[in-house]
ZADO-1210 file (C-alpha; in nm, 4 decimals, padded with zeros to 6 digits):
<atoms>
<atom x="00.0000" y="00.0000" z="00.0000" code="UNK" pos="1"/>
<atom x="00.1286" y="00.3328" z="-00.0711" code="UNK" pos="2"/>
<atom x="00.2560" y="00.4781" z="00.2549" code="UNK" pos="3"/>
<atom x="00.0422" y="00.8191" z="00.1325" code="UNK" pos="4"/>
<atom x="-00.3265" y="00.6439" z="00.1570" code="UNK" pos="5"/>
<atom x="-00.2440" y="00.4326" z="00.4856" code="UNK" pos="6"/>
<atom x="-00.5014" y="00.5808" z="00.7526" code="UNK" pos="7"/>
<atom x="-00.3277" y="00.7621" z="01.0070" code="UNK" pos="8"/>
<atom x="-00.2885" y="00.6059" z="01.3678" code="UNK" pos="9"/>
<atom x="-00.2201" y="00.8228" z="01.6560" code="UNK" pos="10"/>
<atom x="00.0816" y="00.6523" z="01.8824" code="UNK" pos="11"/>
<atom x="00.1856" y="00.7592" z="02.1889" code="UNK" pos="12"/>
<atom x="00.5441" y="00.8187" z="02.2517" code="UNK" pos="13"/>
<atom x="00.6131" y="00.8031" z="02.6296" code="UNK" pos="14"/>
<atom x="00.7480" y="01.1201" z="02.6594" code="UNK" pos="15"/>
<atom x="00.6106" y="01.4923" z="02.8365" code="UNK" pos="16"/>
<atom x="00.7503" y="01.8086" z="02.6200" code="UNK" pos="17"/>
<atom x="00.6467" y="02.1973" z="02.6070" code="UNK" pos="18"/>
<atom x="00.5049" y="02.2436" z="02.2292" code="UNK" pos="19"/>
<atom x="00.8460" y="02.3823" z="02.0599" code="UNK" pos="20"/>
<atom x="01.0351" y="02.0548" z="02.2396" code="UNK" pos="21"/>
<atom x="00.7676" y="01.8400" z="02.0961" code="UNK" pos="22"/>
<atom x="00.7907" y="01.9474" z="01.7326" code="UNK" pos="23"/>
<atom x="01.1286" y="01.8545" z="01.7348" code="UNK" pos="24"/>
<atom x="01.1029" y="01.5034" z="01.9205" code="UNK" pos="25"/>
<atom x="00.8039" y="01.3725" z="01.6890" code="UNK" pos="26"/>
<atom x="01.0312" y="01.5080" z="01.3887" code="UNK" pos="27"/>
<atom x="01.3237" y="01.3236" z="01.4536" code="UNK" pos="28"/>
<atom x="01.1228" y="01.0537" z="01.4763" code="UNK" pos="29"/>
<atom x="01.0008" y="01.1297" z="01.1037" code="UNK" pos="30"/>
<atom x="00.6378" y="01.1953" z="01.2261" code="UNK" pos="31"/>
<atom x="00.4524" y="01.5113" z="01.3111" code="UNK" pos="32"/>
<atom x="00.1895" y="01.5936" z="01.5476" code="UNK" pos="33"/>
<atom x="-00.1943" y="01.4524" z="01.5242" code="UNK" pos="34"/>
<atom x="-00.3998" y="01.6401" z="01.3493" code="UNK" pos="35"/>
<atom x="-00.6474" y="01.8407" z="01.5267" code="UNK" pos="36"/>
<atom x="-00.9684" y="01.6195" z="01.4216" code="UNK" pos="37"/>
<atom x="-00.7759" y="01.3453" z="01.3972" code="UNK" pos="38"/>
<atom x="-00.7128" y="01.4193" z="01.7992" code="UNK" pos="39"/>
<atom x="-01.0658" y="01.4975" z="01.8462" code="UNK" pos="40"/>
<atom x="-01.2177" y="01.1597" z="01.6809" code="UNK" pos="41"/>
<atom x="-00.9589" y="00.9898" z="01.9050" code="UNK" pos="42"/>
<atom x="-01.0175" y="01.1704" z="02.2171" code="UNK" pos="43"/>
<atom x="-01.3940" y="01.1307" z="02.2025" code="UNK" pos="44"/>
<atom x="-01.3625" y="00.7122" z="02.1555" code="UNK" pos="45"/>
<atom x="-01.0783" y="00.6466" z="02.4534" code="UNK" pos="46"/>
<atom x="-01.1043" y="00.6717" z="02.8248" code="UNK" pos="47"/>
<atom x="-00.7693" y="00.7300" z="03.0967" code="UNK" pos="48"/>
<atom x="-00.5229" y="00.8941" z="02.8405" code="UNK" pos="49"/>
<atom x="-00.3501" y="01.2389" z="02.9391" code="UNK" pos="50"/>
<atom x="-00.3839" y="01.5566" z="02.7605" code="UNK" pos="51"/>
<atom x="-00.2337" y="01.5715" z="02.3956" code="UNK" pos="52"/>
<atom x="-00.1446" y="01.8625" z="02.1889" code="UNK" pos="53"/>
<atom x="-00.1926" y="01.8855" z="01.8442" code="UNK" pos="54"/>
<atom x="-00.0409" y="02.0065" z="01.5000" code="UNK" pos="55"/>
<atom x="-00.2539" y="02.3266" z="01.4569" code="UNK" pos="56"/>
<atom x="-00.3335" y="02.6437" z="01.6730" code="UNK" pos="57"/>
<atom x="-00.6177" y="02.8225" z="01.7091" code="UNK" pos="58"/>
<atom x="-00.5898" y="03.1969" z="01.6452" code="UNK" pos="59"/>
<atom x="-00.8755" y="03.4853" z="01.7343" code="UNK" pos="60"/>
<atom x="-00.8960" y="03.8187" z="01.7964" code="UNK" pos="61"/>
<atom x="-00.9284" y="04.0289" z="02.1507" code="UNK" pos="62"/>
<atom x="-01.2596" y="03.9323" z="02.2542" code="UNK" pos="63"/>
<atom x="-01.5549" y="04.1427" z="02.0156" code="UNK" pos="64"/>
<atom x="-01.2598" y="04.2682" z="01.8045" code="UNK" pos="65"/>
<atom x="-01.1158" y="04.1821" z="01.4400" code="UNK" pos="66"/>
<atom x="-00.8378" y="04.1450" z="01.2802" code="UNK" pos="67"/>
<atom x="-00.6294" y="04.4497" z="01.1422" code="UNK" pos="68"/>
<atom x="-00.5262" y="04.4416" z="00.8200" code="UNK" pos="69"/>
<atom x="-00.1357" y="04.5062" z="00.8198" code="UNK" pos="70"/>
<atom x="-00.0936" y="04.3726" z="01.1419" code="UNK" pos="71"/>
<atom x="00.0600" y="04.0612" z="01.3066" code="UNK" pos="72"/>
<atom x="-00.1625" y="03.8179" z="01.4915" code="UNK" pos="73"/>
<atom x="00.0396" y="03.8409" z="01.8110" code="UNK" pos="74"/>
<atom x="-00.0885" y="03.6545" z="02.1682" code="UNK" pos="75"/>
<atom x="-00.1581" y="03.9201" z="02.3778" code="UNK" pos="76"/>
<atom x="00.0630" y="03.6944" z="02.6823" code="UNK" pos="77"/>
<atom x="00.3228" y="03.5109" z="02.5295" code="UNK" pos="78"/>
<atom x="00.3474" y="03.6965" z="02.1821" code="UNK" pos="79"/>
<atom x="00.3352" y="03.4333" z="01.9626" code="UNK" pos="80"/>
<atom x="00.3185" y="03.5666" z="01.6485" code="UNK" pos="81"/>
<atom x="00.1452" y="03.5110" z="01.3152" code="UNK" pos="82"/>
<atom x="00.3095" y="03.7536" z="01.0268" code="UNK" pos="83"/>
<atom x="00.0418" y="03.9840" z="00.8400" code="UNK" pos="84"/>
<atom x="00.1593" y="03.8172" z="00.5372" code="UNK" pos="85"/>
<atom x="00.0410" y="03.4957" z="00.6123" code="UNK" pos="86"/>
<atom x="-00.3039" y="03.5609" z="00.6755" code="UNK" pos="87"/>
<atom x="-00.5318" y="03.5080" z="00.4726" code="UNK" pos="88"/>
<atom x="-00.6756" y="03.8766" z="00.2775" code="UNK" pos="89"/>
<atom x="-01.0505" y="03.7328" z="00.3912" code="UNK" pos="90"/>
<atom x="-00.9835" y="03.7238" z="00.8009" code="UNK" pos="91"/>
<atom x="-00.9103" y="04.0918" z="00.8002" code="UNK" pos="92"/>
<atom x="-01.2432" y="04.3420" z="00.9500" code="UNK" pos="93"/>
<atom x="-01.4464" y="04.0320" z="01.0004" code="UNK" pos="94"/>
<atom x="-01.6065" y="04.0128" z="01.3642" code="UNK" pos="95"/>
<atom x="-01.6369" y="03.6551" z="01.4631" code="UNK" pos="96"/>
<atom x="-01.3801" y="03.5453" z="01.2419" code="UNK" pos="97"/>
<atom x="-01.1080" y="03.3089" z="01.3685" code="UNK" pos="98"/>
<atom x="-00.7956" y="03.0775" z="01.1926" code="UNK" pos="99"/>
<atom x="-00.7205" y="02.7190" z="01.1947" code="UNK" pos="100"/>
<atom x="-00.3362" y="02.7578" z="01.1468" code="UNK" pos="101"/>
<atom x="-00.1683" y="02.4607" z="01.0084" code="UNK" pos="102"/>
<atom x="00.2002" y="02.5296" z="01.0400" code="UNK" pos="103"/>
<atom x="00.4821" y="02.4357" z="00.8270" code="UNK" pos="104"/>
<atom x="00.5951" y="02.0414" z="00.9137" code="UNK" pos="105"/>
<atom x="00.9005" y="01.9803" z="01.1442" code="UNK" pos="106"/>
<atom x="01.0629" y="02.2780" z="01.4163" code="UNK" pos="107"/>
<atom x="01.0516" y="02.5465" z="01.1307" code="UNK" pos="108"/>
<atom x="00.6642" y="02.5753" z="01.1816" code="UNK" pos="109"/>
<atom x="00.6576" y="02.7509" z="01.5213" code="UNK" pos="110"/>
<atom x="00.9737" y="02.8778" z="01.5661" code="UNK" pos="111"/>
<atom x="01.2022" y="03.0772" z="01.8483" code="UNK" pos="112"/>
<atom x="01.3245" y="03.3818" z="01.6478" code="UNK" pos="113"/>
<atom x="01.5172" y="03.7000" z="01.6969" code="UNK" pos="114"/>
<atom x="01.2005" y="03.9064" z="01.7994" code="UNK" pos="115"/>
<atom x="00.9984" y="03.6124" z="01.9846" code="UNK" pos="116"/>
<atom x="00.8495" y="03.2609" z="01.8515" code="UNK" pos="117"/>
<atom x="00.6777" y="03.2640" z="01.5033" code="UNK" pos="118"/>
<atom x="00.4236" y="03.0559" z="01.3287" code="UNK" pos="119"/>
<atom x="00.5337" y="02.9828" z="00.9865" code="UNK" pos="120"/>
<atom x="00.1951" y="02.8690" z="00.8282" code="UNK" pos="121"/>
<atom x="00.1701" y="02.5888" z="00.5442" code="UNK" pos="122"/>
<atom x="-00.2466" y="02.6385" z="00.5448" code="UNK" pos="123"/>
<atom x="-00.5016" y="02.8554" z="00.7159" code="UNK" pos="124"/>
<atom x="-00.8731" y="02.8309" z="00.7221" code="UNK" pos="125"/>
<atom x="-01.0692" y="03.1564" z="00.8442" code="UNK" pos="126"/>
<atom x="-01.3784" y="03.0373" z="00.9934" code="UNK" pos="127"/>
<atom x="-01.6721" y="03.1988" z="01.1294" code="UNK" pos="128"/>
<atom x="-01.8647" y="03.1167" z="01.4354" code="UNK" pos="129"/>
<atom x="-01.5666" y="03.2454" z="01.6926" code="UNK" pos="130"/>
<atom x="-01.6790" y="03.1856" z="02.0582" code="UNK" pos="131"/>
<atom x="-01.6499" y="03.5197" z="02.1817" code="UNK" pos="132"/>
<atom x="-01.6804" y="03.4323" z="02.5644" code="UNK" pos="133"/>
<atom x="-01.3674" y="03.3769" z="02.7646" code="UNK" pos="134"/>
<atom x="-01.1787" y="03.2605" z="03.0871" code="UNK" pos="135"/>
<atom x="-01.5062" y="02.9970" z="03.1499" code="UNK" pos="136"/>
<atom x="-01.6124" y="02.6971" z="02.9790" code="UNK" pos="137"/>
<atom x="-01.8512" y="02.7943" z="02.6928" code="UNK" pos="138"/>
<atom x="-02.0351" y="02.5397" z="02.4681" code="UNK" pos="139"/>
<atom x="-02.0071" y="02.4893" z="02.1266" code="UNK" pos="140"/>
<atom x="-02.0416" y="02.3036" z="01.8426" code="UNK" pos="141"/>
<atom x="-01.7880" y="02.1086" z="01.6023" code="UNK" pos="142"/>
<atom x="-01.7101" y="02.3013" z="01.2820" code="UNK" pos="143"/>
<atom x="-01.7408" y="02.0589" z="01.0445" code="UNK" pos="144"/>
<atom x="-01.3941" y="02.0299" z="00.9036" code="UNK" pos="145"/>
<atom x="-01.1496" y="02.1998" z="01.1539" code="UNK" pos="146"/>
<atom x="-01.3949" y="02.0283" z="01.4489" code="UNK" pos="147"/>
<atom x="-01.3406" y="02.3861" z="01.6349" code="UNK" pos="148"/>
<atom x="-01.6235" y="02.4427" z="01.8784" code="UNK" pos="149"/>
<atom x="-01.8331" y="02.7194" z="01.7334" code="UNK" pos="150"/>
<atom x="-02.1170" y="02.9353" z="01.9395" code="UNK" pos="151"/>
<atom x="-02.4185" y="02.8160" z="01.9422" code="UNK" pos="152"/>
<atom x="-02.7041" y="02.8862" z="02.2057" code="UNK" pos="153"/>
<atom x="-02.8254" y="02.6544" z="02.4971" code="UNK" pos="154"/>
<atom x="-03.1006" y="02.5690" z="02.3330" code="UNK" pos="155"/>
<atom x="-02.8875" y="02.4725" z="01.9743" code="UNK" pos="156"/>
<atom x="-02.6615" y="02.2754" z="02.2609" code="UNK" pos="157"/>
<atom x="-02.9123" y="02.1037" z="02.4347" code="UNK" pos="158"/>
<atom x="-03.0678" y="01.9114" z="02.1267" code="UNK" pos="159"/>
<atom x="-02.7116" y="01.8459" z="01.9629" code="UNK" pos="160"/>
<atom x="-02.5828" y="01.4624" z="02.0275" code="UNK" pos="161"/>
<atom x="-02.3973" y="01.4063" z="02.3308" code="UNK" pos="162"/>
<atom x="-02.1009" y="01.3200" z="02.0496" code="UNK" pos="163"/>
<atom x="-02.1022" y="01.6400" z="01.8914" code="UNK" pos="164"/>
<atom x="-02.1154" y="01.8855" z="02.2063" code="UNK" pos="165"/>
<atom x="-01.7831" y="02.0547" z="02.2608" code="UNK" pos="166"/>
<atom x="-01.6643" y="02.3201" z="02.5463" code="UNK" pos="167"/>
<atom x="-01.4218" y="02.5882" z="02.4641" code="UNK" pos="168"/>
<atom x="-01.1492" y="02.7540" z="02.6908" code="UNK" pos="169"/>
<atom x="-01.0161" y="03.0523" z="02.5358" code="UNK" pos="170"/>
<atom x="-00.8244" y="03.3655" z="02.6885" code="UNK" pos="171"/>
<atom x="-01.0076" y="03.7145" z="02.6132" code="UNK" pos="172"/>
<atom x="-00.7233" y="03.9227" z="02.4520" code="UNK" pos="173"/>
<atom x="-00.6108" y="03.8050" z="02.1217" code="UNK" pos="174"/>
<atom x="-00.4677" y="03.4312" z="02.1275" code="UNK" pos="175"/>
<atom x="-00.2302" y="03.1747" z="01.9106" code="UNK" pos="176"/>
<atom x="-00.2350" y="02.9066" z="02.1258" code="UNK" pos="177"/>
<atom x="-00.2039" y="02.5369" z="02.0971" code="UNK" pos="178"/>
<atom x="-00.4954" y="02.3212" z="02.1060" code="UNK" pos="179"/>
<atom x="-00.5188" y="02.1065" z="02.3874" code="UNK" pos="180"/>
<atom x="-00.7362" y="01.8115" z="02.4171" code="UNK" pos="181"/>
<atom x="-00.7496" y="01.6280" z="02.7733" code="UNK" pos="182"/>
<atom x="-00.9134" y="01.2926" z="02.9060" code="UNK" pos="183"/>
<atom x="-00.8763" y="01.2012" z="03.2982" code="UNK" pos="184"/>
<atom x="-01.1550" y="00.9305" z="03.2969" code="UNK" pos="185"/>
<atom x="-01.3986" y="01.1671" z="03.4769" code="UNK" pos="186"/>
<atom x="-01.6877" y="01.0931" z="03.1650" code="UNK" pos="187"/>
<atom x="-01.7623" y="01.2418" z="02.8071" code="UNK" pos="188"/>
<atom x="-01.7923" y="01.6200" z="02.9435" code="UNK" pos="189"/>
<atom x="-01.4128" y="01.6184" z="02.9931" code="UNK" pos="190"/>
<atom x="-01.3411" y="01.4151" z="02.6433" code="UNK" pos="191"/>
<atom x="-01.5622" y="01.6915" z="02.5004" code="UNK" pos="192"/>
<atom x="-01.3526" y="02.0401" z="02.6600" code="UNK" pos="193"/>
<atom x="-01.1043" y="02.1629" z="02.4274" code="UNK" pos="194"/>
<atom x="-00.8109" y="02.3985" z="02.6148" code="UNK" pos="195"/>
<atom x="-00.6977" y="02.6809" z="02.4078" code="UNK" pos="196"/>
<atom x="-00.5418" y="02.8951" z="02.7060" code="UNK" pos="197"/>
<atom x="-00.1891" y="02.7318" z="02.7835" code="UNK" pos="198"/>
<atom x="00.1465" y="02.9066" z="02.7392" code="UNK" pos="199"/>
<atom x="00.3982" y="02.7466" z="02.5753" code="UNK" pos="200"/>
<atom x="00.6145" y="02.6975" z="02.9008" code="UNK" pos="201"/>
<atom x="00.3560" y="02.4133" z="02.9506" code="UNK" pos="202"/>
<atom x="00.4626" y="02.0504" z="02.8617" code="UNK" pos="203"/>
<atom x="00.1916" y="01.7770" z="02.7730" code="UNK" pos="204"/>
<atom x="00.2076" y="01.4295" z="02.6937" code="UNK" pos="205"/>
<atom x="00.2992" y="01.3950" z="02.3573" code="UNK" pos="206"/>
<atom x="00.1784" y="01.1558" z="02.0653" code="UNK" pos="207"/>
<atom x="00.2745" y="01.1066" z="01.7007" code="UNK" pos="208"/>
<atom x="00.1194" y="01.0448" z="01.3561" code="UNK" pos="209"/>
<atom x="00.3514" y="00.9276" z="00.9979" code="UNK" pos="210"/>
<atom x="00.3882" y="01.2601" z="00.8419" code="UNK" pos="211"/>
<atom x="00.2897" y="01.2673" z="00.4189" code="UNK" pos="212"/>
<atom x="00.6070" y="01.0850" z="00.3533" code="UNK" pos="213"/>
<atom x="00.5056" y="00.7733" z="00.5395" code="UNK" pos="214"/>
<atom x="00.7140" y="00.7634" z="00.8130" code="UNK" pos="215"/>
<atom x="00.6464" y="00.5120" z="01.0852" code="UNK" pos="216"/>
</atoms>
């Protein structure tokens, strides 16, 4: 079988790493990190495994704001930054708008430089739908292909499928942060919370996927 079509499997590595460390371990090892629905399909079938991080960040304005045409996408903590240039002409003036960055493969994509750490983006998709609320748990529901929680009232929430209910952690200023999926056995409610407040002084367990070349 061509190693290109072989369905991906998620594999767990044995090792805790902050998100620049991790790039680099699952890299050497010719892999990358999961995708981000690939990590949500996984999280929501398996009980007792420790939070994962994936491959792609999740990047939205200050809370009610936009994005600024011109302007770096910069986390309003840690300053991890997303160049003007790489965003995508459509994300600029659009309220509710937020990115699904897919950075470039291997330590390259989010990367310590001169001025602070950079995402160097092979893909974004704008999306609209941003959860607007932050510092609580707010419910959503799965975009259909990024599987990003989007807003939806409690009345949309209550009659969705206990498998496609998702809660959202996000910071209130403007935020590039990794997306964090966690499962401590409590029940589904914790498979379904998605974390997209941690620094990137924070290490998680880490898991890797064969990258497009069809590495182990």
């Amino acid at each position: 079988m061509n190693p290109k079509t072989q369905p991906r499997e998620i594999v767990l590595l044995g090792m805790n790493a902050r998100l620049l460390e991790a790039r680099k371990a699952v890299a050497e090892k010719g892999m990358k990190l999961p995708p981000y629905p690939l990590l949500d399909k996984y999280k929501m079938e398996r009980a007792g495994i420790a939070s994962l991080v994936a491959d792609e960040l999740l990047a939205h304005p200050e809370k009610d704001g936009v994005f600024r045409k011109g302007w770096d996408i910069k986390d309003s903590i840690t300053a991890l930054t997303i160049p003007a240039s790489d965003v995508p002409p459509e994300a600029f003036g659009r309220k509710g708008a937020g990115l699904f960055v897919v950075p470039q493969d291997g330590p390259d994509g989010v990367k310590e430089e001169k001025h602070g750490v950079v995402v160097h983006k092979k893909s974004i998709i704008v999306f609209d739908g941003m959860i607007q609320e932050s510092d609580k748990w707010v419910p959503g529901k799965p975009h259909e292909i990024t599987r990003i929680p989007l807003v939806v009232s409690w009345e949309e929430f209550d009659r969705l499928p206990e498998d496609e209910r998702r809660w959202l952690y996000r910071i209130a200023g403007e935020g590039v942060r990794p997306l964090i999926r966690v499962f401590k056995g409590w029940g589904i409610e914790d498979r379904q919370s998605v974390k997209a407040f941690y620094k990137l002084d924070c290490a998680f367990a880490i898991a890797g996927v064969a990258n497009e070349a069809g590495a182990p």
